[in-house]
MARMI-999730 format. One line per 8 residues: number of its first residue (from 1); their letters; for each residue x, y, z of N, C-alpha, C, O. Coordinates in pm, 1 decimal. Atoms other than C-alpha are relative to their C-alpha. Example, Ala and Ser with C-alpha at 12.3 -4.5 7.8 and 13.67 -1.06 7.14 Angstrom:
! residues 2
1> AS> 89.0/-119.0/0.0/1230.0/-450.0/780.0/90.0/120.0/0.0/193.6/118.1/66.5; -82.0/-119.0/-6.0/1367.0/-106.0/714.0/-77.0/109.0/73.0/-26.1/219.8/89.9
! end
This chain:
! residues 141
1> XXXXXXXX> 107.7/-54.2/-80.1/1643.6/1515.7/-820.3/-5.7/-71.8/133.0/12.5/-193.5/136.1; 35.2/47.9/-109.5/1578.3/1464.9/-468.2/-147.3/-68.1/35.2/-247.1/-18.3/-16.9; 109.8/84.7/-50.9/1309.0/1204.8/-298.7/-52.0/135.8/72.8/17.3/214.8/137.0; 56.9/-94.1/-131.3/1043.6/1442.8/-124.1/-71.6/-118.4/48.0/-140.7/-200.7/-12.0; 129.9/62.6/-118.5/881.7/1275.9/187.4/-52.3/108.4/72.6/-8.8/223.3/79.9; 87.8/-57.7/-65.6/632.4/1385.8/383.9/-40.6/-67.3/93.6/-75.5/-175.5/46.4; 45.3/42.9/-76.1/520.4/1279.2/731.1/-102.5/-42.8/8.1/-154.0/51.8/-51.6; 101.1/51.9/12.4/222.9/1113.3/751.7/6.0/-85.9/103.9/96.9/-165.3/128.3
9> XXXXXXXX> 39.9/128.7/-108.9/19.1/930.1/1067.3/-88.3/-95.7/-20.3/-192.7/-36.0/6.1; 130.7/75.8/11.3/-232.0/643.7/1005.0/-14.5/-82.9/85.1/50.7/-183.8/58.4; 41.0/77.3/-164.7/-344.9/476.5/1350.2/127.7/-22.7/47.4/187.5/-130.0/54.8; -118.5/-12.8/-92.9/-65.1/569.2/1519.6/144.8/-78.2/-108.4/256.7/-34.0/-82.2; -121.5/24.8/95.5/197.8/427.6/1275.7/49.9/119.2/-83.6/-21.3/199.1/-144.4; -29.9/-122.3/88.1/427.9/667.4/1112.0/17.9/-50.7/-140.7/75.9/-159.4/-142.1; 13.4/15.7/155.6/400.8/646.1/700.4/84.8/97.7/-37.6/79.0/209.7/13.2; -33.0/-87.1/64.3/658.7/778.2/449.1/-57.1/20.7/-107.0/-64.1/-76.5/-182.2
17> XXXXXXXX> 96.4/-25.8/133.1/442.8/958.9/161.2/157.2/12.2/-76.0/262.2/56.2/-29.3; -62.6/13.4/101.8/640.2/915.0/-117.2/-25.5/55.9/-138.6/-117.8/7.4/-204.1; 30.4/-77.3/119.8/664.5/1154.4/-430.1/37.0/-79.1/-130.5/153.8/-111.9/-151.6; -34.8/66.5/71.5/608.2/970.9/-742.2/101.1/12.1/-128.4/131.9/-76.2/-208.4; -99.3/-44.0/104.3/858.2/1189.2/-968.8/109.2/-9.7/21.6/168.7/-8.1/-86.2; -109.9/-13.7/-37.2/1174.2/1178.9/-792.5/79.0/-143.8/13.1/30.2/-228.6/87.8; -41.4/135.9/-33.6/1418.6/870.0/-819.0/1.5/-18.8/147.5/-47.1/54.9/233.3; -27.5/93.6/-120.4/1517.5/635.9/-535.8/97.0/77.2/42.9/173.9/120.7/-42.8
25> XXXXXXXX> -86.7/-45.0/-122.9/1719.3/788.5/-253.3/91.2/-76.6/51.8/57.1/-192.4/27.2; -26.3/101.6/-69.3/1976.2/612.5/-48.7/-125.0/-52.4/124.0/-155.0/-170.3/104.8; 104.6/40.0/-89.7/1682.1/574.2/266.5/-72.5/-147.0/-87.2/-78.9/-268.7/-70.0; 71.6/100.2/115.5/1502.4/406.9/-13.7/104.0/-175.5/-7.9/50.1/-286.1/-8.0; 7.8/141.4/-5.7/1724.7/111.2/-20.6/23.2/-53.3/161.4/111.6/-134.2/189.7; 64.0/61.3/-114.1/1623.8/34.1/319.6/-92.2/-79.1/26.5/-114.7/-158.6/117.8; 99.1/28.4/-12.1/1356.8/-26.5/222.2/-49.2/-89.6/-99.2/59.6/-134.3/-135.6; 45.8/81.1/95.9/1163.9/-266.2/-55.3/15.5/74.0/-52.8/-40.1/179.3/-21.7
33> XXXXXXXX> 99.1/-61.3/106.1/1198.1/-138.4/-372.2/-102.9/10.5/-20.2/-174.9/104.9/12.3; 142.4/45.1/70.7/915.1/-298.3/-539.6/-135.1/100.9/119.5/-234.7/157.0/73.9; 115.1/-68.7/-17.9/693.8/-131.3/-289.1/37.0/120.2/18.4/-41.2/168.7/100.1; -21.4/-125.5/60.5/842.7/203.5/-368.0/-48.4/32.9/-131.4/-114.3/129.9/-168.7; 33.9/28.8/150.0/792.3/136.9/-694.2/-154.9/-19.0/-39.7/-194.8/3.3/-154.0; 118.1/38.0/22.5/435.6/36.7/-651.8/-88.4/96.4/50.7/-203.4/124.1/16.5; 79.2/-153.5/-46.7/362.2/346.9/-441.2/-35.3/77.6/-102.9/-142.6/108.1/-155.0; 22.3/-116.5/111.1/464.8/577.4/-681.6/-101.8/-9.6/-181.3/-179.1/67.3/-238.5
41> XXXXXXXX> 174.7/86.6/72.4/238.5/362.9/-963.5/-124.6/44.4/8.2/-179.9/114.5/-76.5; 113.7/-32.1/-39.3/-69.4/381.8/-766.4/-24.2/125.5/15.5/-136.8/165.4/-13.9; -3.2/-175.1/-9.4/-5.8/761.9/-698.8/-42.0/84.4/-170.0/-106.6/184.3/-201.7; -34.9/-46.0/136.7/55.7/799.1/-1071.6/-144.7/-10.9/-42.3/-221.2/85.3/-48.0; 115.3/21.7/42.3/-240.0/624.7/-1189.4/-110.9/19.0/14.2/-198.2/12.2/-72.3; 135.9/-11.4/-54.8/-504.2/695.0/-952.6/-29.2/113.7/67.1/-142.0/145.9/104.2; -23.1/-127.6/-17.2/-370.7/1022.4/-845.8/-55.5/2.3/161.6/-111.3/106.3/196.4; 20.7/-44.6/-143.9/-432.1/941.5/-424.0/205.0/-38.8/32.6/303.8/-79.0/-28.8
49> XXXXXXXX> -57.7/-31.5/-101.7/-215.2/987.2/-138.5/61.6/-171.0/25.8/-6.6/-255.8/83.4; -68.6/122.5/-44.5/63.3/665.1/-126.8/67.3/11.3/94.9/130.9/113.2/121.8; -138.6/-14.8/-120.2/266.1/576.9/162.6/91.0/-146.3/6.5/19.6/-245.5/-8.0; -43.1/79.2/-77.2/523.4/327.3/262.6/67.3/-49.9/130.2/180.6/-18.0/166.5; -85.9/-9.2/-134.6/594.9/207.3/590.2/124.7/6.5/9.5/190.5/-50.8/-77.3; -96.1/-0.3/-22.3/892.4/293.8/742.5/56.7/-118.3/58.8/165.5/-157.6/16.7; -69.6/123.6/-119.9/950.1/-19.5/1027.1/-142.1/-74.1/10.6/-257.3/-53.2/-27.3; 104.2/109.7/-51.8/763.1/-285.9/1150.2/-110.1/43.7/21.5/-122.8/144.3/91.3
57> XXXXXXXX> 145.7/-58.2/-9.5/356.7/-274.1/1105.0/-78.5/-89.7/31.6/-137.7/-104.1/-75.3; 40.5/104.1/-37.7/184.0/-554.6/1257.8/82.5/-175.7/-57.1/33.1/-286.6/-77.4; -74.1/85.2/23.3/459.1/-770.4/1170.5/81.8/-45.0/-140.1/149.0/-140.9/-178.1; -51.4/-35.4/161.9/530.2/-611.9/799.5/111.8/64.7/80.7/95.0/144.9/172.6; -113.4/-71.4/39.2/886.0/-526.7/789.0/-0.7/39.4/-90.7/-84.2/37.5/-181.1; -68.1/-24.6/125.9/1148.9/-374.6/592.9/-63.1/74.3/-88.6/-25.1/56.7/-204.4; 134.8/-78.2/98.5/846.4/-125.6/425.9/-1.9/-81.4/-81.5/89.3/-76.3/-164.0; 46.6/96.6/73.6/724.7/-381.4/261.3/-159.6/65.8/-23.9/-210.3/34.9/-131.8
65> XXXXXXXX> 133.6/5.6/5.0/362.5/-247.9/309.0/-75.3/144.6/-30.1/-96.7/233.8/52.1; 33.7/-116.8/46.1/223.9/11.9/110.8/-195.5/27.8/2.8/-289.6/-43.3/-32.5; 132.6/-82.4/-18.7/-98.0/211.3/171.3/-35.6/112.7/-107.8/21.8/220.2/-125.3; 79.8/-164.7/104.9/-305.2/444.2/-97.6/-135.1/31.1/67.9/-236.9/-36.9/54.8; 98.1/-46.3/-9.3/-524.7/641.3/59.3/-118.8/4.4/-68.6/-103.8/73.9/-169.1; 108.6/-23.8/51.1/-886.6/617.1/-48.8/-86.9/107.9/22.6/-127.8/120.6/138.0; 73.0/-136.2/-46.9/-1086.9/948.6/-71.6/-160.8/-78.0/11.7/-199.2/-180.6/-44.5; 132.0/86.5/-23.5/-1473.0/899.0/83.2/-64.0/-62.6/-125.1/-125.1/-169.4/-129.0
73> XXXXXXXX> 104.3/41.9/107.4/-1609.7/904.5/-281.0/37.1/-136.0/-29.3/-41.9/-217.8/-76.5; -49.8/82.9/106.9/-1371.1/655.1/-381.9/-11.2/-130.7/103.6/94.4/-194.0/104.4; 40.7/137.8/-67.9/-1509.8/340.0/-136.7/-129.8/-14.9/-61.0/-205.1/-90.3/0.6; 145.3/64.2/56.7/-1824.2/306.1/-345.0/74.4/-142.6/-54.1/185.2/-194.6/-41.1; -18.4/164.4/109.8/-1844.3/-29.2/-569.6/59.4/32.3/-131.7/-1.6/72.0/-230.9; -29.3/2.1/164.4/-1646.1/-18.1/-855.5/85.8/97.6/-14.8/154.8/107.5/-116.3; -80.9/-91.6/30.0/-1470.7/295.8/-751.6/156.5/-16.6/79.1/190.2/-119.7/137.3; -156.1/50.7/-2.5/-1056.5/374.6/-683.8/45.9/-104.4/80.5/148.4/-165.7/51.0
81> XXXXXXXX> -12.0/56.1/-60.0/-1073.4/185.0/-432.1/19.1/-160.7/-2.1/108.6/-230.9/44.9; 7.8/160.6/75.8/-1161.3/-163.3/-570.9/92.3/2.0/-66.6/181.2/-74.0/-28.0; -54.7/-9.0/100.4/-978.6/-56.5/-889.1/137.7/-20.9/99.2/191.3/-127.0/67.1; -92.8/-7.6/-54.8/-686.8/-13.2/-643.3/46.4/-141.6/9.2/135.1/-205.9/-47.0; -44.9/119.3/-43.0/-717.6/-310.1/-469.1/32.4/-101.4/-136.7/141.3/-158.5/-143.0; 9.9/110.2/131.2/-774.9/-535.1/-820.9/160.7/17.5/-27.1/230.1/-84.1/-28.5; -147.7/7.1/37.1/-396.0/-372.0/-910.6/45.0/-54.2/85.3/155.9/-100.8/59.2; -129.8/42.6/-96.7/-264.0/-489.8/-612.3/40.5/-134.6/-2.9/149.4/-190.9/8.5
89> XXXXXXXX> -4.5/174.1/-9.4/-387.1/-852.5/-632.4/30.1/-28.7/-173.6/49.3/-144.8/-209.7; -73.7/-5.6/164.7/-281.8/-803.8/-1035.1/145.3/-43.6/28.9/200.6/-132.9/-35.3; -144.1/18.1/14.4/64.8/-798.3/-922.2/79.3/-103.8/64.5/80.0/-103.2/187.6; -73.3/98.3/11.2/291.6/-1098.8/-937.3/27.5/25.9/138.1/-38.9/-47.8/211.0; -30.9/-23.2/-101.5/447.5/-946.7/-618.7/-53.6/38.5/177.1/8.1/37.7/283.6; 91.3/4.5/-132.6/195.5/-889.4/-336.6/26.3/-119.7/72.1/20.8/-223.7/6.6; 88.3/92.8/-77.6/161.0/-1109.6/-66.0/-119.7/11.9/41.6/-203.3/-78.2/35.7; 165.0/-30.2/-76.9/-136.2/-991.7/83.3/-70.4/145.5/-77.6/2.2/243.5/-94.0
97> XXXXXXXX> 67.7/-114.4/-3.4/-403.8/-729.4/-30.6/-116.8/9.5/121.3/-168.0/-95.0/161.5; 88.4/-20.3/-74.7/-649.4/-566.3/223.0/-102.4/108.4/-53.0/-53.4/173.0/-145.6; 83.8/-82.9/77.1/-939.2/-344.9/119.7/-145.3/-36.5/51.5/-202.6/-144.4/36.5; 132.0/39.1/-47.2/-1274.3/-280.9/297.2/-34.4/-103.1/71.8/-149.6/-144.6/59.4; 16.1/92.3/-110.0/-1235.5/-540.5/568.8/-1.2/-134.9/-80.4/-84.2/-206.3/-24.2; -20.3/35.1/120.2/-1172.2/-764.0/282.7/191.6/-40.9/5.0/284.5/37.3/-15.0; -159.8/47.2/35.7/-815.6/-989.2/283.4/-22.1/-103.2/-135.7/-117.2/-173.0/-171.1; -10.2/62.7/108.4/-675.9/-1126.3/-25.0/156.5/-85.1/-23.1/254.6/-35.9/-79.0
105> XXXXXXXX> -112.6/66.9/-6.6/-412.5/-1365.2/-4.3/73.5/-3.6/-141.9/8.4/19.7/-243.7; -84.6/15.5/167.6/-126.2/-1411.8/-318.9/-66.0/-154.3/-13.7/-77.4/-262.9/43.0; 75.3/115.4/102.0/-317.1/-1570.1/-608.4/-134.6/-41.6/6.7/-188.7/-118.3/-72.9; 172.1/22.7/-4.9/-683.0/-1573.6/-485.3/-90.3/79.5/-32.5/-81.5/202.3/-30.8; 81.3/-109.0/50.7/-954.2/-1454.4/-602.5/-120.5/11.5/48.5/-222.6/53.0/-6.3; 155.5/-64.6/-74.1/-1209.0/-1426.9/-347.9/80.5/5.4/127.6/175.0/-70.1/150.2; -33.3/-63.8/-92.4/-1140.6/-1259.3/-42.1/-95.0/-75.9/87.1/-188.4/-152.1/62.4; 17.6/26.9/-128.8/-1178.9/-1299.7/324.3/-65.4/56.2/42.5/-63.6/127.3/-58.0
113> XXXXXXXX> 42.4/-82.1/-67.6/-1395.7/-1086.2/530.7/84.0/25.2/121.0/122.9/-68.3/191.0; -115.7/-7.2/-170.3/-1177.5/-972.9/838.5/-96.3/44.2/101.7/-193.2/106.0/57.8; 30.2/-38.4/-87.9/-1296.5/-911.9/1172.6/2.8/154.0/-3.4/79.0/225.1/-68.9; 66.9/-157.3/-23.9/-1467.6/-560.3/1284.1/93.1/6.3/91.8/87.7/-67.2/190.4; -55.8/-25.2/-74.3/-1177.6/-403.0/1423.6/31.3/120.0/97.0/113.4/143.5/185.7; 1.8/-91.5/-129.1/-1292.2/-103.6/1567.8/-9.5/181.8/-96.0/-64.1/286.0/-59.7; 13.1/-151.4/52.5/-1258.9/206.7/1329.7/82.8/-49.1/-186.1/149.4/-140.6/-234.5; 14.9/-19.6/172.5/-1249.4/300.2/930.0/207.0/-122.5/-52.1/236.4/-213.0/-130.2
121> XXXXXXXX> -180.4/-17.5/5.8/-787.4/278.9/976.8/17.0/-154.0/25.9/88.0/-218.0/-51.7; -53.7/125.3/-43.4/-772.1/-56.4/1140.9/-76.4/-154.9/-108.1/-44.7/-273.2/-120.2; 72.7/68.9/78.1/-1039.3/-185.3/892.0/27.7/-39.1/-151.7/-13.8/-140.1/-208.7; -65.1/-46.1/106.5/-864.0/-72.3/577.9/-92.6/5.1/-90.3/-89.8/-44.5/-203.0; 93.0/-79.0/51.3/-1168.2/98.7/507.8/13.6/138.7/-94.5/-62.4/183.2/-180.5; -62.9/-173.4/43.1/-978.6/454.7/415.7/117.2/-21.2/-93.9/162.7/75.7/-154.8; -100.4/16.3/51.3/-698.3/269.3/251.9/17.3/-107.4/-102.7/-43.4/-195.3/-41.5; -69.6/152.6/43.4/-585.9/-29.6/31.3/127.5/-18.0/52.7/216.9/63.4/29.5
129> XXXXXXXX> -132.6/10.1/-29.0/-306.3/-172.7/193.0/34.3/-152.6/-68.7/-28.5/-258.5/-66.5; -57.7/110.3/90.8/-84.8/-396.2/-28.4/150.9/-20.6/67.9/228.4/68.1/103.8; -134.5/39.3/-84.2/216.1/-583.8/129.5/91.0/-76.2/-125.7/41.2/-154.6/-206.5; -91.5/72.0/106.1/497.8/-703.6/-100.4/51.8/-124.6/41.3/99.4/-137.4/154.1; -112.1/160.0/-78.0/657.2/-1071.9/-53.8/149.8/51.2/16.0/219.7/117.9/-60.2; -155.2/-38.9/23.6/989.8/-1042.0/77.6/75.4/-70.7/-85.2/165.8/-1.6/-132.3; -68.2/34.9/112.2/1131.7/-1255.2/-157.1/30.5/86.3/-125.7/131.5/90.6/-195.9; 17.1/-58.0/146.5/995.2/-1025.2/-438.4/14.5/149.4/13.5/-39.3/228.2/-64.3
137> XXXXX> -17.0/-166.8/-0.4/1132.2/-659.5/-280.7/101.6/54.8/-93.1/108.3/175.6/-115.5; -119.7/-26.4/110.8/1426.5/-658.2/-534.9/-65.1/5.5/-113.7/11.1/10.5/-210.3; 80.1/84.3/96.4/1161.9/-736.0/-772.4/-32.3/150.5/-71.4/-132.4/198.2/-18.0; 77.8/-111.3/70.0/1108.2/-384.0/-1020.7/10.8/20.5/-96.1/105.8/-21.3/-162.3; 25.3/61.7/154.9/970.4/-329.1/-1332.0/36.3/126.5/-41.9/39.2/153.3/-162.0
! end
């Protein structure tokens, strides 16, 4: 079976959406596994909208840095959103989680507040964004 992508913009960065049924592609090893692998996961499980970057994203290479869309309902307390983020900082392989203006470094368990950066996208208000260590992109389960 073939990889379907889909174009996708989120603050001006281009995102490949990634279909969680279809194996790995050659493109794909361009890129991190593990956060291919973790897209299609979060897609699976929580049934939103995954992406992984294609190129450099504030200094994430190599798509290392995967985004699941959060729908409005799902930024309450307790909803996909949290649940999201909690998998991300679950996994051995993250370096960083972000979520609701909210950073989470690998292995901690209380978060940062981040600076008000201007809109929902830059806040990672609309999204969880989970970055993989590069050490750990070969890394899939």
């Amino acid at each position: 079976m073939k990889k379907t992508t889909t174009a996708v913009v989120l603050a001006g960065t281009l995102l490949a959406v990634t279909a969680c049924s279809a194996p790995a592609t050659e493109s794909a090893a361009a890129r991190c596994p593990a956060a291919e692998q973790l897209a299609a996961a979060l897609h699976t499980r929580f049934s939103v909208t995954t992406a992984v970057t294609d190129g450099a994203e504030g200094g994430v290479e190599q798509g290392r840095s995967v985004a699941a869309l959060v729908p409005a309902d799902g930024a309450t307390p307790g909803g996909v959103g949290d649940q999201i983020a909690r998998r991300g900082r679950a996994d051995d392989r993250s370096e960083y989680v972000m979520w609701n203006r909210t950073y989470w470094p690998a292995g901690s368990k209380r978060g940062t507040t981040i600076e008000d950066r201007g809109n929902a996208t830059l806040n990672a208000v609309d999204h969880v964004r989970i970055v993989i260590d590069r050490t750990k992109c070969m890394e899939t389960r």
